[in-house]
N, C-alpha and C positions, 0 to 999 in steps of 0.2 A: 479435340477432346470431347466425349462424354456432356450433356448438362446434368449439372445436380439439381436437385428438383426437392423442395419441400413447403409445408401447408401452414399455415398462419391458424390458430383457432380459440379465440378469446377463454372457450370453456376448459381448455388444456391449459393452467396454470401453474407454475412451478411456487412458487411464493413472490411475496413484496420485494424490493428492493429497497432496503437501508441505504438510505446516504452515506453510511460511515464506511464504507464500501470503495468509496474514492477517497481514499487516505492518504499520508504520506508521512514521513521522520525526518526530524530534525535531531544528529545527535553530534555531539562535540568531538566532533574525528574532521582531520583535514581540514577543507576552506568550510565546511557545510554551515558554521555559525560565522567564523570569522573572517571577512570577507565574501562570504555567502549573503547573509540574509542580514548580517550587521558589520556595519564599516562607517565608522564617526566620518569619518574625512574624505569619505563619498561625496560629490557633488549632488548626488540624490539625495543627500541622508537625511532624514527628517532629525526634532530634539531628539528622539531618543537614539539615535544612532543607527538604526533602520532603513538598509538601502531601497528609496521608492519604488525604482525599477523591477529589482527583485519582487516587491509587495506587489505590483502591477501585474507580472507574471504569472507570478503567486494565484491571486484571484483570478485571472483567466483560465490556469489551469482546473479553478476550482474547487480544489481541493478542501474535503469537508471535517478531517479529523488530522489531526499532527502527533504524531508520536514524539517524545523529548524524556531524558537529555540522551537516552540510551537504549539500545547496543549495549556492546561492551563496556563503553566509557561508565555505565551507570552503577557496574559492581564494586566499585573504588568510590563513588560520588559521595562526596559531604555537602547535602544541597545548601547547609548552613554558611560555607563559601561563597556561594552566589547569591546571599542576600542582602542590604544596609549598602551604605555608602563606597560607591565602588571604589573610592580610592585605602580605603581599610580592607580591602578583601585580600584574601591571603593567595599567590601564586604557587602551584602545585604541580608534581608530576601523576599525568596522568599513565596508568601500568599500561592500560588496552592499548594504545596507539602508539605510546611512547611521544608522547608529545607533554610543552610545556601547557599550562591550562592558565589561563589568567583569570578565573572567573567573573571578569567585568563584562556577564552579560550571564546571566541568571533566571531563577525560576520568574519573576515578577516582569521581569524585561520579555521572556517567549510569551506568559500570558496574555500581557500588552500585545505585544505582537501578536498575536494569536487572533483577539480582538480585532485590530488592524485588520487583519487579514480574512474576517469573517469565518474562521473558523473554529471548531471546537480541540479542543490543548486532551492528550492522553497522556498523562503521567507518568514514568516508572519509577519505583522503588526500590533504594539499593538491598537487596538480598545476599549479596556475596560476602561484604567484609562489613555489613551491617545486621540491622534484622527490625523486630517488629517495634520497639518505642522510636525507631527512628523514622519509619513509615508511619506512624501513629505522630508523632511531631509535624509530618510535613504535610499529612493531611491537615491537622490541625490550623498550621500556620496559615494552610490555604483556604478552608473553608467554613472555618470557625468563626461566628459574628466578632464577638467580641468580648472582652472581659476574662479571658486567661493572657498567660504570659504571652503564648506564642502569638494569638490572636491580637494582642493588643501590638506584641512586636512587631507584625504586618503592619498595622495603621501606624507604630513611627516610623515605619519604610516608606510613606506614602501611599499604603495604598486600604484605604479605611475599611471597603465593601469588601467581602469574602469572594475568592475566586468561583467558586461551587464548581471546583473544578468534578465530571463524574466518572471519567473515566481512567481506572488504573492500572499497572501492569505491575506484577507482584515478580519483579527480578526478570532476568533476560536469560537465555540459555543456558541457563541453571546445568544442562549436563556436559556443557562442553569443557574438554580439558583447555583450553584458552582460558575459560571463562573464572576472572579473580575471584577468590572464593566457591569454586565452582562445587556441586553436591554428589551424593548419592539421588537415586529417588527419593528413597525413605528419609533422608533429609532434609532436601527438598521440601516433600509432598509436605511432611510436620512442618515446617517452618512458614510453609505458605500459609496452610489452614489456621495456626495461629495469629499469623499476620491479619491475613482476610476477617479472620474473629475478632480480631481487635480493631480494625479498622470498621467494620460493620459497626459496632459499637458505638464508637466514635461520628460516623455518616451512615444511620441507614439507606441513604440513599446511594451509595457509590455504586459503581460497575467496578468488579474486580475480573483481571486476566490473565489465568495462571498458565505456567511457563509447560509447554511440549518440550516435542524433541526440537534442536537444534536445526536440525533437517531429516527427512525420510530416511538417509544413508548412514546415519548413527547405528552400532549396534548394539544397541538399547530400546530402537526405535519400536514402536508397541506397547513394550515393556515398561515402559519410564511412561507412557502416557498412561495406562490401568490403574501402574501405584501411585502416581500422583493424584490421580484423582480419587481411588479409593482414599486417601487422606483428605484432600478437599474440596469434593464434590458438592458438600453444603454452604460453602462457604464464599462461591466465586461463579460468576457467569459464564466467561470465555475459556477456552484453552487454544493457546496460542501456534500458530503454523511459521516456518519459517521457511523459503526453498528461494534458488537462484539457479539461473537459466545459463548455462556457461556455451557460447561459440566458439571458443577456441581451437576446441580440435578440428575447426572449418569444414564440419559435418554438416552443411547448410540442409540438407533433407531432414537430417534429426531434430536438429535445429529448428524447424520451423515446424515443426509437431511439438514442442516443448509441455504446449497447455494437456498434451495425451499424461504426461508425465505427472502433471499440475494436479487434475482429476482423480488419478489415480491416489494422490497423497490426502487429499480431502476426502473422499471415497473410504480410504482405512482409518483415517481417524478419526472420522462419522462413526464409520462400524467399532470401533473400541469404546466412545463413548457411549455407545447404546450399550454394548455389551457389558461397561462397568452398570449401567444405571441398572442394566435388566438382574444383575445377579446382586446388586443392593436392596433392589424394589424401590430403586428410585423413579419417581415419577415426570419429575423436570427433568426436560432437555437443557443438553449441554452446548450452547452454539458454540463456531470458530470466529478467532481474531487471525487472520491472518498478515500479520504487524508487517511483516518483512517479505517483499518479493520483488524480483525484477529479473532485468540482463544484467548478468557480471562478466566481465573477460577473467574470472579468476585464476586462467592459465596464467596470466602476464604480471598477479599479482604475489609477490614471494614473500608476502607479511609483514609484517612493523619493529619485530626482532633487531635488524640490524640499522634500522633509522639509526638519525642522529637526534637528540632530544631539541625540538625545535617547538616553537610556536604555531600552526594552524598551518604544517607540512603540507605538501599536494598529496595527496594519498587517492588511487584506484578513481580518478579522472578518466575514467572513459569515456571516449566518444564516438555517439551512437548512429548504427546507419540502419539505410531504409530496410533491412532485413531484420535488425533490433526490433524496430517500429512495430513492423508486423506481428511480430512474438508476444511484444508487449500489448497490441491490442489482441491476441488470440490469450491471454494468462486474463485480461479482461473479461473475453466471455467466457472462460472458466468459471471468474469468480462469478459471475452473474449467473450462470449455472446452478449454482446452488446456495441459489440468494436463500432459499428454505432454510440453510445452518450455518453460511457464512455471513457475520453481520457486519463484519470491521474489514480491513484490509489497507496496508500500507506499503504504497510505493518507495523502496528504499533507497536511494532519500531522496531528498526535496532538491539540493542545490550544490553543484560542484561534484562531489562525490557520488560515485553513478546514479546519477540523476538529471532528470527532465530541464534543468534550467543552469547554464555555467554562466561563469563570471568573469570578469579581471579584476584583478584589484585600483581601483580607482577611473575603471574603466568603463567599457559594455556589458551587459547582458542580454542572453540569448534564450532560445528555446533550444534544443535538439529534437530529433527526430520524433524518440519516446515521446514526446509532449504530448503531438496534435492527437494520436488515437486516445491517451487518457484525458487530454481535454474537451472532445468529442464525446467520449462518452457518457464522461460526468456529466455535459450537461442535457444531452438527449435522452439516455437512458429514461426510462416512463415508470412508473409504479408499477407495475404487476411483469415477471418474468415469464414468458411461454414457451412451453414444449416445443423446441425444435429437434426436427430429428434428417437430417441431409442424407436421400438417397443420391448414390451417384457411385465414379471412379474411388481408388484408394491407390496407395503406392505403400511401396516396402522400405523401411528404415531399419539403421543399424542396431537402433539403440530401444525404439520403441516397435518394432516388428511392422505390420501392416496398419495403417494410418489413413482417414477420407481427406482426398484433397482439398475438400470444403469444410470448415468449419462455422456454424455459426449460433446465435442465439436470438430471441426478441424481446422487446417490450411495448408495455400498451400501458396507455393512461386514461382514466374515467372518460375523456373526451372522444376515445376512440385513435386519437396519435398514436401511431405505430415507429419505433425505431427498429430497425434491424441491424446486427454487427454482423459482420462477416467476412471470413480469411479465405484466401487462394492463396494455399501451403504448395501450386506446381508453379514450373518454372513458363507455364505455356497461360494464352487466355481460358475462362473457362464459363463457358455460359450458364446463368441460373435461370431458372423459373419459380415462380414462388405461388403457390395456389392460396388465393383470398377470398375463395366463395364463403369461408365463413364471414367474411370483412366486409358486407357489401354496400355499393354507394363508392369505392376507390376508382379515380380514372387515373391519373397520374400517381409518378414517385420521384422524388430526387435522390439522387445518387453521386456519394462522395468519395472518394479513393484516396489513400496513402499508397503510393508506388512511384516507380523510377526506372527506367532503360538499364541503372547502373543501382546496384542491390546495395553496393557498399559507399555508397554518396551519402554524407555528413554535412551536419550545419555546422558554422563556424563563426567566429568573432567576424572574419572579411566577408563571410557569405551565407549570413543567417537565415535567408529566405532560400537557400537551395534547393531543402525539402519541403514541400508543405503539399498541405490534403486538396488538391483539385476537382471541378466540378465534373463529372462526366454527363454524356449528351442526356436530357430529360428523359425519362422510362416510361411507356404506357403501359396502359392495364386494361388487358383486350381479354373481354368473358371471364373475367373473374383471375385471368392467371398476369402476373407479371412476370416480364422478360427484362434482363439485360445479362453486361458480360462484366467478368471480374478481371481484371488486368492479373499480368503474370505477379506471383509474389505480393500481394497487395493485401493489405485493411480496407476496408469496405464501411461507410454506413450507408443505408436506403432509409428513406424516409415517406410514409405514408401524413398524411395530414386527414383531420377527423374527416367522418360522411360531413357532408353537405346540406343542411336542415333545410328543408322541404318547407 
């Protein structure tokens, strides 16, 4: 094959890179709370009932923002359930999953957790079969000092200090016909702006995240983002993206151009939001939260309808192989792409439920495949994102037309560290070259791969280390250009280390 060939050049900037960028959800569907990330009777489990292992994970993946309680679960939610002494809280059916909810693990328990886990907790509010004094309530309860009712009712919870929790999500797919209490736009859009008005009120300081389309394949999609924001465009920071990566149809070429699909959904609802601001004479940018994205097998998944009502079901446990991996770290340099308007982003989800980290109950935990490229990246990724642009071969897909078999993206930090991500979407090796006469003072690079002989090899409870990211042979840098080869089907980091001070 072809080498693809492209130039490194610190003055080509695309924007900063946010941390909140490697995110992830925690919401009350399947094992994802219970027996996920809490199980009293874990051998791991700390007081609060918080499995270690899990939290161990957790923090290796790194992950910098958590989305909770919902998803779907959150348009039913009575957060007032999940608070005070757990053996008084009330047991409920939850509509979205069809599951029984015990709510003995609550908003004060994820913040804790959160804490724990060093990272920052993103809210949602129910919007569906509630509305704005209820979101106004639970802001309060969380970030209010002290000396009203709610506020004082935190501190006899135990927990005296105010969360200052700042980030929030004003309802969840507000258009989907799933979704309990689901809307119009124009229902919607009013109900958020008032919500956002009154909770601004309440915390001038919140970040608010108002609800998009469900996914780019709604047909409303466009349309539902315009009105919505022509209602609350003053009122809210984000607007929300949701998309899932489906392998099912065992279209592996398609498949592993996913992120062509990824670009093009952010790409239009970039362009909608400039286009509300530009015919409002709005002069603030609109960023993206991108809450929700991953691989889902959603062929294999036939809905929650016919469950039986049970407690913390196994629901849409899939398990991930090293061609997941891949996709997953190429929806990475998407989002890093357009670090310029995408500021949030959440890997859906965190544990059990198609996600980075499974469990048994009273057992082990593991990583899968998804992990190591978003654990990789989170923590290499550099401050400033740079113009990559991959000349080279392309191939032809069913679904997204003609495709480059290399994808990739950079970053650089004040020191001059360079990380680079990069996919080989062929089934063949494919040699790169990377021009860094802007970069000079580099002799060496190290170079890290996710790939496998066998594209659908998994990790498992018996054989957790199956997959994992391998060193390849050291890279030099002769005249300015770096050489090496990308294994077939693979995620890729290279890593540059600063010049050398003279």
């Amino acid at each position: 094959m072809a080498a693809v060939r492209f130039a490194l050049d610190p003055a080509f900037a695309i924007g900063s890179v946010d941390r909140r960028l490697f995110g992830s959800f925690v919401e009350h569907m399947g094992r994802s709370v219970y027996s996920g990330i809490y199980e009293p009777s874990h051998p791991t489990a700390d007081a609060a009932g918080t499995r270690g292992d899990v939290l161990e994970l957790v923090r290796e993946l790194g992950v910098s923002v958590v989305r909770y309680p919902g998803g779907n679960f959150v348009s039913s939610y009575r957060w007032e359930d999940g608070v005070g002494p757990v053996e008084h809280r009330p047991h409920r059916l939850d509509l979205a999953w069809r599951s029984l909810e015990s709510n003995e693990f609550g908003v004060n328990e994820f913040l804790s957790w959160c804490a724990d886990a060093g990272t920052e907790p993103m809210l949602a509010v129910n919007l569906g079969t509630r509305g704005v004094q209820e979101a106004c309530d639970l802001l309060e309860y969380c970030n209010h000092p002290s000396g009203t009712y709610l506020s004082d009712l935190r501190a006899a919870h135990g927990v005296e200090k105010p969360h200052g929790v700042r980030l929030w999500c004003l309802g969840n797919e507000m258009d989907g016909p799933w979704q309990i209490g689901g809307k119009t736009a124009d229902e919607y859009g009013r109900l958020a702006a008032e919500t956002g008005k009154a909770m601004r009120l309440l915390d001038p300081e919140v970040e608010l995240v108002l609800c998009g389309s469900s996914n780019s394949t709604m047909p409303t999609f466009g349309s539902w983002e315009a009105t919505v924001l022509e209602h609350a465009y003053d009122y809210v920071d984000y607007l929300s993206l949701h998309s899932y990566y489906d392998p099912s149809d065992g279209d592996l070429d398609s498949f592993l151009a996913s992120a062509v699909e990824m670009d093009r959904f952010i790409d239009a609802v970039i362009a909608t939001c400039d286009h509300v601001a530009a015919r409002t004479r709005r002069r603030r940018k609109i960023n993206l939260s991108f809450d929700e994205w991953n691989v889902w097998y959603q062929g294999a998944f036939s809905g929650p309808e016919n469950l039986e009502w049970q407690r913390a079901p196994r629901l849409i446990e899939d398990q991930y192989t090293v061609a997941d991996a891949v996709v997953v770290g190429s929806l990475l340099i998407s989002l890093l792409r357009h670090a310029d308007r995408v500021s949030v982003a959440c890997l859906a989800q965190l544990v059990n439920v198609i996600a980075p980290i499974m469990t048994q109950p009273g057992g082990p935990a593991w990583a899968q495949t998804i992990f190591h490229p978003f654990a990789l990246t989170a923590r290499y990724a550099g401050q400033q994102v740079l113009r990559v642009e991959p000349v080279g071969p392309t191939y032809d897909t069913a679904r997204h037309g003609d495709v480059p078999v290399v994808d990739a993206t950079a970053t650089i930090d004040p020191d001059g560290a360079v990380a680079m991500f990069v996919v080989n979407r062929s089934r063949d090796a494919v040699p790169l070259q990377v021009d860094l006469r802007a970069l000079p003072g580099r002799a060496a690079a190290t170079h890290t791969a996710l790939y496998d002989a066998d594209w659908n090899a998994r990790n498992t409870a018996e054989d957790p280390q199956r997959v994992r990211p391998r060193d390849v042979a050291a890279v030099a840098v002769d005249d300015g250009v770096m050489a090496t080869t990308l294994p077939p089907v693979s995620w890729n980091l290279i890593r540059l280390a600063p010049p050398a001070v003279s």
